[in-house]
C-alpha positions in Angstrom: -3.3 -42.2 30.5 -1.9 -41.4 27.3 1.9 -41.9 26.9 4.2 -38.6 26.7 5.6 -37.2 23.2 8.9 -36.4 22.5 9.9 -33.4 20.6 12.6 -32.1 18.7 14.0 -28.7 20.1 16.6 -25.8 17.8 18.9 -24.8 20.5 21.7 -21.8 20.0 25.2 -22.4 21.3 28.5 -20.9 21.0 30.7 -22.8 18.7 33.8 -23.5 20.0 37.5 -22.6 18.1 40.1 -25.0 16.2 43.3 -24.1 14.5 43.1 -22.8 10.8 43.5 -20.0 8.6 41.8 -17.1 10.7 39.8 -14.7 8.6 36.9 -11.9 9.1 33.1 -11.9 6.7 30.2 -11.1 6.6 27.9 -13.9 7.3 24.3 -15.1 8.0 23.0 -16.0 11.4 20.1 -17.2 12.9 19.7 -14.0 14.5 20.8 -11.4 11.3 23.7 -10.6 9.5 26.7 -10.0 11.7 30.7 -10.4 11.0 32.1 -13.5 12.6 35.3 -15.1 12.6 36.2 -17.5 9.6 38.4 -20.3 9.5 40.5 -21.8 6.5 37.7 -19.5 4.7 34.3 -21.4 5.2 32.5 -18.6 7.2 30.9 -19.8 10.0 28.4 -18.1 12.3 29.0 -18.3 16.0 25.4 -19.7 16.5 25.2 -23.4 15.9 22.0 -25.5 16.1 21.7 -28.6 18.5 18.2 -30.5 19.9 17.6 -30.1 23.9 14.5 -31.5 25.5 13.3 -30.1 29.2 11.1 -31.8 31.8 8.4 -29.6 34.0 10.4 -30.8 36.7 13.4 -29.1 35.7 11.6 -25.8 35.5 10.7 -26.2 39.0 14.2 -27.5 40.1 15.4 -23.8 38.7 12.9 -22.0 40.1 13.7 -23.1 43.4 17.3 -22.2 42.8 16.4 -19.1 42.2 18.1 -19.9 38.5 15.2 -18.9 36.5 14.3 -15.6 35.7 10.2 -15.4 35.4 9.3 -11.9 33.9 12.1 -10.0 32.4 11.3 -6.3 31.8 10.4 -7.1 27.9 7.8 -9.4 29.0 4.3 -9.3 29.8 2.8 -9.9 32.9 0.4 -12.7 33.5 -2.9 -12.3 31.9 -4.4 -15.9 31.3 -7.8 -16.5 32.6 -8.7 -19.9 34.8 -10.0 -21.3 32.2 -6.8 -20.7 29.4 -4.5 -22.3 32.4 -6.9 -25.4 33.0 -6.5 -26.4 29.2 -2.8 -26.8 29.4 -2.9 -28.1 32.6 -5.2 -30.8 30.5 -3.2 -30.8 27.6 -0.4 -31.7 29.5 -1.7 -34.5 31.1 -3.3 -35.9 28.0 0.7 -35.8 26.6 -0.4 -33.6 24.0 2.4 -30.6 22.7 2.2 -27.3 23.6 3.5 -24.0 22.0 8.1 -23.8 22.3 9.6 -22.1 25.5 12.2 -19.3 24.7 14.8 -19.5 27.3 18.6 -17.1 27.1 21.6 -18.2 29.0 22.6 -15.2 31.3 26.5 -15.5 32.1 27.3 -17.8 34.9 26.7 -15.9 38.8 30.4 -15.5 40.1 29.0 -16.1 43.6 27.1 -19.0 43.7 28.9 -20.5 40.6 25.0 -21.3 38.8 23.9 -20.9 35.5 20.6 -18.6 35.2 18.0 -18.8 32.4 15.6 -15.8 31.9 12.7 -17.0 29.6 11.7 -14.9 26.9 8.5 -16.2 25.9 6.5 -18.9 27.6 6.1 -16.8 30.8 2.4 -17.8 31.3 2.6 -21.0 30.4 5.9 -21.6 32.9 3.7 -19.6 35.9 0.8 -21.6 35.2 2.8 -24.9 36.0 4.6 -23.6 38.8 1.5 -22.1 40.3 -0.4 -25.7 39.6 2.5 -27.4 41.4 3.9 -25.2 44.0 2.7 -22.0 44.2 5.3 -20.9 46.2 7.7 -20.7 43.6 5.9 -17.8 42.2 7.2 -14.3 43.4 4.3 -12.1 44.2 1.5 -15.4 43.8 -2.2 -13.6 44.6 -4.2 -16.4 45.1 -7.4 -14.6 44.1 -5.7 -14.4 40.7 -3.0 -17.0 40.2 -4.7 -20.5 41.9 -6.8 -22.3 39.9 -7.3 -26.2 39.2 -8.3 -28.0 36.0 -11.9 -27.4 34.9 -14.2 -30.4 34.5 -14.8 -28.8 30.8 -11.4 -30.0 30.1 -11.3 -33.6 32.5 -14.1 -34.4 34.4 -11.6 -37.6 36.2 -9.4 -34.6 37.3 -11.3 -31.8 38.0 -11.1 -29.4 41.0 -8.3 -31.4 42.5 -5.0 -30.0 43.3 -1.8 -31.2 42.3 -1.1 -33.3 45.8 -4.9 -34.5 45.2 -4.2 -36.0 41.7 -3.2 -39.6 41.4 0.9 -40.8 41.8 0.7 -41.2 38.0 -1.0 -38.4 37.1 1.8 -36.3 38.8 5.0 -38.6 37.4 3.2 -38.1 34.1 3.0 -34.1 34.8 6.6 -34.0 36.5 7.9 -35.7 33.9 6.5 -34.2 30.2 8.9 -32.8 28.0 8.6 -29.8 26.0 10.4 -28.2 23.3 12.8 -25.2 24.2 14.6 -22.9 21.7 17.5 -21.2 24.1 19.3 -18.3 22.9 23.1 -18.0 23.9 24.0 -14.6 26.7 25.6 -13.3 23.8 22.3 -12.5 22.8 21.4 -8.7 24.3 17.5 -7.3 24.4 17.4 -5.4 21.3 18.4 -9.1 19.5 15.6 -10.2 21.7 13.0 -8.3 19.7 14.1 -8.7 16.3 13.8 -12.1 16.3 9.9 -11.6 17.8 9.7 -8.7 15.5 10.5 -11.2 12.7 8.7 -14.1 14.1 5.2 -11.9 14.2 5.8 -10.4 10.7 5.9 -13.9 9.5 2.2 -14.9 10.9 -1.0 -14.7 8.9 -4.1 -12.3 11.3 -5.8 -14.6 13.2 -9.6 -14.5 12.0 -12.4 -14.6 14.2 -12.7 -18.1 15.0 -8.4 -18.3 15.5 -9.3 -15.4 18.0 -12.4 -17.1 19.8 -10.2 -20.2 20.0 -7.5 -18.3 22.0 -9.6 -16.7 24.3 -12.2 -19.0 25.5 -11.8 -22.2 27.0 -15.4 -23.3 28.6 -18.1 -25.6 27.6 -19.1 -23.8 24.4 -15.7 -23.6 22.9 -14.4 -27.6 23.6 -18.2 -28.6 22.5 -17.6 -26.5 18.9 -14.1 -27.8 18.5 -14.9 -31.7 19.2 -18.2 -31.9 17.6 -17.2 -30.0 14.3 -13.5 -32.5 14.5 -15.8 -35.5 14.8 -17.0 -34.6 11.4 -13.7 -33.8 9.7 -13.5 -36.7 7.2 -17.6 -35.5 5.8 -16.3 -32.0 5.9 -13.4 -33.4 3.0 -15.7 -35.7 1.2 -18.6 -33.0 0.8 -15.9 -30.3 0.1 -17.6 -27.5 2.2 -14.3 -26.3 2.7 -10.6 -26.7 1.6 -8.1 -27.9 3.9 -6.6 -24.7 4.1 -10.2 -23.3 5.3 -9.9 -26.4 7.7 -6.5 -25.5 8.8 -8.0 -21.7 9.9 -11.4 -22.9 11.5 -13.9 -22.6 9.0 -15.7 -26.3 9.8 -15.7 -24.8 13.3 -17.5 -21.5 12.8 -20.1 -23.0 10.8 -20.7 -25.4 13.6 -21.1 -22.5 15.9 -23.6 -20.8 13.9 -25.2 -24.2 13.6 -25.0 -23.8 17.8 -26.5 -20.0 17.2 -29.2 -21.0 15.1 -30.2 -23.9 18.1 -30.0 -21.6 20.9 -31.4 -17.8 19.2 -33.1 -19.3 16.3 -32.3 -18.1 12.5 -30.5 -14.9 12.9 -27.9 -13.4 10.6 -24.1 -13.9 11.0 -22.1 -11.5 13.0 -18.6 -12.3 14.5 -20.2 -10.6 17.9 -22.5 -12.2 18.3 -20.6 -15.6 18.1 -18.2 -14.1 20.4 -20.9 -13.2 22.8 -22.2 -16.9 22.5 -18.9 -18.5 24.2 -18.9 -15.7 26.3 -22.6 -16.4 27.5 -22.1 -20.3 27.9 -18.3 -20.8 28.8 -19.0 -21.3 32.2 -22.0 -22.9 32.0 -23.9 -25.0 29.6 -26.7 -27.3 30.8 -28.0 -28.5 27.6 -24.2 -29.4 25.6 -25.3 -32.6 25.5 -28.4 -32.3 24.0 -27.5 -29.7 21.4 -24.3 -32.4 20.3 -26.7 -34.5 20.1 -28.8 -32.6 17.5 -26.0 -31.5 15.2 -24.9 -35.4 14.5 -28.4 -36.2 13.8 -28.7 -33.8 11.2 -25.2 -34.2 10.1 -25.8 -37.9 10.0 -29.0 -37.4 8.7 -27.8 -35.6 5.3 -25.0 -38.5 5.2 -27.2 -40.8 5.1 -29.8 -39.4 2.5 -27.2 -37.9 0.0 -24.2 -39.0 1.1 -21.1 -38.0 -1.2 -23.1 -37.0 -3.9 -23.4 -33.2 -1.8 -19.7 -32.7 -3.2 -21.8 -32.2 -6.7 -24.0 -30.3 -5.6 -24.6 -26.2 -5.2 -24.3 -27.1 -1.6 -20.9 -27.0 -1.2 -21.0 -23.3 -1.1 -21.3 -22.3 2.2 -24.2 -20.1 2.8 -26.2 -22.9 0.7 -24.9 -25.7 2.9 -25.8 -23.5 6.1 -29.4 -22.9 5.0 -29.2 -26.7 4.0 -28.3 -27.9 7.8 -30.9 -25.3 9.0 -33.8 -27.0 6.9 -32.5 -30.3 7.9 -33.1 -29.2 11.6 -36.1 -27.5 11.2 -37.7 -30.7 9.4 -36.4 -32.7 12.5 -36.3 -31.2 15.3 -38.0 -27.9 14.4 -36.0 -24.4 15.2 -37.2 -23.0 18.2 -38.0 -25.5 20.1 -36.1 -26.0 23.4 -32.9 -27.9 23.6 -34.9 -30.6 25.4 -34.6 -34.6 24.7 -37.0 -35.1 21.9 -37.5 -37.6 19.5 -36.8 -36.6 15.8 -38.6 -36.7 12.6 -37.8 -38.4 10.1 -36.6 -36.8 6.4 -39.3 -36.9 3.3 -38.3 -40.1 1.8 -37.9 -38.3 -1.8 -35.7 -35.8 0.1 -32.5 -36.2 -2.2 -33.9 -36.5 -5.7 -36.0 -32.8 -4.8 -32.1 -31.8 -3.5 -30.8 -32.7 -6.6 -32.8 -31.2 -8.7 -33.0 -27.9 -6.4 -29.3 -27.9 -6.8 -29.4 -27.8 -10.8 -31.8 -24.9 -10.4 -29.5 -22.6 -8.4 -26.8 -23.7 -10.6 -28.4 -23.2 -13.9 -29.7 -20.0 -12.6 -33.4 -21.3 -12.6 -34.6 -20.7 -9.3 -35.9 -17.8 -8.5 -34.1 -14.6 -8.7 -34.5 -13.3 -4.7 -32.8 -16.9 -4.1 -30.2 -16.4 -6.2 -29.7 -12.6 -5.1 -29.6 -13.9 -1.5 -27.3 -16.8 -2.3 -24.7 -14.3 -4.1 -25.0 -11.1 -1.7 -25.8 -10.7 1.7 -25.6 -14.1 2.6 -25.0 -13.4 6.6 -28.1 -11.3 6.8 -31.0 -12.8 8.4 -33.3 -11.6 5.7 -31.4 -13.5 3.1 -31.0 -16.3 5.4 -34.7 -16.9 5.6 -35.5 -16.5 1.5 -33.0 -19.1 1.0 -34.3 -21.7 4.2 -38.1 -20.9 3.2 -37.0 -21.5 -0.7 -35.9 -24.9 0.3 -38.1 -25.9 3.1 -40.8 -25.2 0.1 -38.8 -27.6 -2.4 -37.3 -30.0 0.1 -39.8 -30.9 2.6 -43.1 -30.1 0.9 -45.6 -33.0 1.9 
């Protein structure tokens, strides 16, 4: 088992007072411009910033208190699927971080002396651990709804155990991760609440599709996209298919789930729904993964090993090019079509990079033909223009 990370956490207290020259400005705060009290005339806002790091076992020590306050009327109710609380359930065994908790101090109860947090955001993630762990702890748990255990998409060692079932380490590990917490002081009141989210979300690029698909599935398809298309991040750099800021926003991962598309439907063009309709159709289920993976590091491998580096000067770093490229590729051995069965594949014509080379100076000096070119520069997600450009090079590339 992997060992747990440590993170660093911004927490908001209330500064205490000292003697000096009293004064009133206008300052900045973490939370806006407001007037605070100034000493000796360095204004100071009444928000200072310390670290604070919280186990999952403190989470459940206040729930049981009755110290922690689950859904406050700003938040949402619980809407994650089985399969969104399985990957953090993983992702917290595996040590690995997960998004910051929003906690605010609410002033200490006069009756029973304790201090109460009410979360602001991390709701779902909080009720997905206290469900996991104790479902008790969960006011109003449906268990049609709320139970769940880990997926053995996520951890096959793991999977459809519950919490008591898991092994004594597994649980110390679980009990004991630490997660980052930003906690707002009770000075704090709701209409602060949502201008710092209001601010936060204006901040934020759109998600595109792929951000989007990568939030809302968790199955077979999506983990198989995102590990095989990370597997081949350092060709993805040296080939320059995409920039690291394309990287950073999924782009190597889309193109691998076309890639997944074209294996399963065949050539088709590009649309976003029907990639969202593919991890919808094999989330649950998908008996030939393995097979399919299999395929897209031969072909991958495959062009590594025939042109290597040298596709980084090349017209096949553009994108549509290098997606009709890994089409041919997979047509020549393994044929598109053909079920995702085990099957040996054929090898590549052994003068397969010099005809890619010189195909590349014709699209680039604009001597191909023009219906390439046309379907290279427009219209490059269409099916029709995804089959000029595949039959151009399956003509140039693989001809006997």
């Amino acid at each position: 088992m992997k060992s747990r990370i440590r993170f660093s956490v911004t927490i908001l207290t209330t500064t205490s007072s000292h003697s000096g020259n009293l004064g009133v400005k206008r300052v900045e705060c973490p939370l806006g411009t407001c007037i605070r009290l100034t000493w000796d005339n360095q204004p100071k806002c009444s928000h200072t910033k310390s670290t604070k790091l919280y186990k999952v076992s403190d989470f459940i020590s206040w729930a049981r208190a009755s110290t922690l306050i689950l859904s406050p009327s700003f938040q949402r109710r619980s809407v994650w699927p089985a399969g969104a609380k399985s990957y953090l359930m993983d992702t917290i065994v595996r040590g690995l971080p997960i998004p910051i908790i929003f906690l605010r101090e609410m002033k200490t109860n006069l009756d029973s002396l304790e201090a109460t947090r009410e979360v602001v955001d991390g709701q779902q993630r909080i009720r997905t651990l206290l469900s996991f762990i104790q479902s008790n702890l969960i006011k109003g748990f449906d268990p049609a709804k709320d139970a769940f255990t880990i997926k053995k998409t996520h951890n096959r060692d793991l999977a459809d155990k519950a919490f008591k079932d898991l092994p004594p380490t597994v649980r110390q590990n679980i009990l004991d991760y630490q997660s980052s917490v930003h906690i707002l002081p009770s000075s704090v009141d709701d209409r602060e609440v949502l201008r710092i989210f209001a601010r936060m979300n204006s901040t934020g690029l759109k998600l595109n599709s792929q951000e989007l698909r990568n939030a809302a599935w968790f199955g077979e398809l999506k983990t198989s996209m995102y590990a095989i298309s990370a597997e081949q991040l350092q060709r993805w750099r040296k080939w320059r298919i995409f920039t690291e800021s394309q990287i950073s926003r999924m782009g190597e991962v889309e193109i691998t789930s076309e890639f997944a598309q074209l294996m399963i439907k065949g050539l088709v063009g590009k649309t976003q729904k029907a990639i969202d309709n593919l991890y919808q159709d094999f989330d649950e289920e998908w008996p030939e993964r393995a097979e399919a993976e299999r395929r897209f590091r031969h072909c991958m491998d495959e062009i590594d090993n025939t042109v290597g580096a040298d596709i980084a000067n090349t017209a096949f770093t553009n994108r549509a090019a290098f997606h009709a490229l890994l089409t041919t590729v997979y047509d020549a051995t393994f044929a598109i079509g053909w079920p995702l069965k085990r099957r040996k594949a054929e090898p590549l014509p052994t003068a397969f990079k010099t005809r890619l080379m010189k195909t590349s100076d014709a699209i680039r000096n604009q001597t191909a033909t023009e219906k390439l070119l046309e379907s290279l520069a427009r219209r490059t997600t269409h099916r029709d223009s995804r089959k000029t450009v595949v039959d151009y090079l399956k003509t140039h590339l693989l001809r006997a």
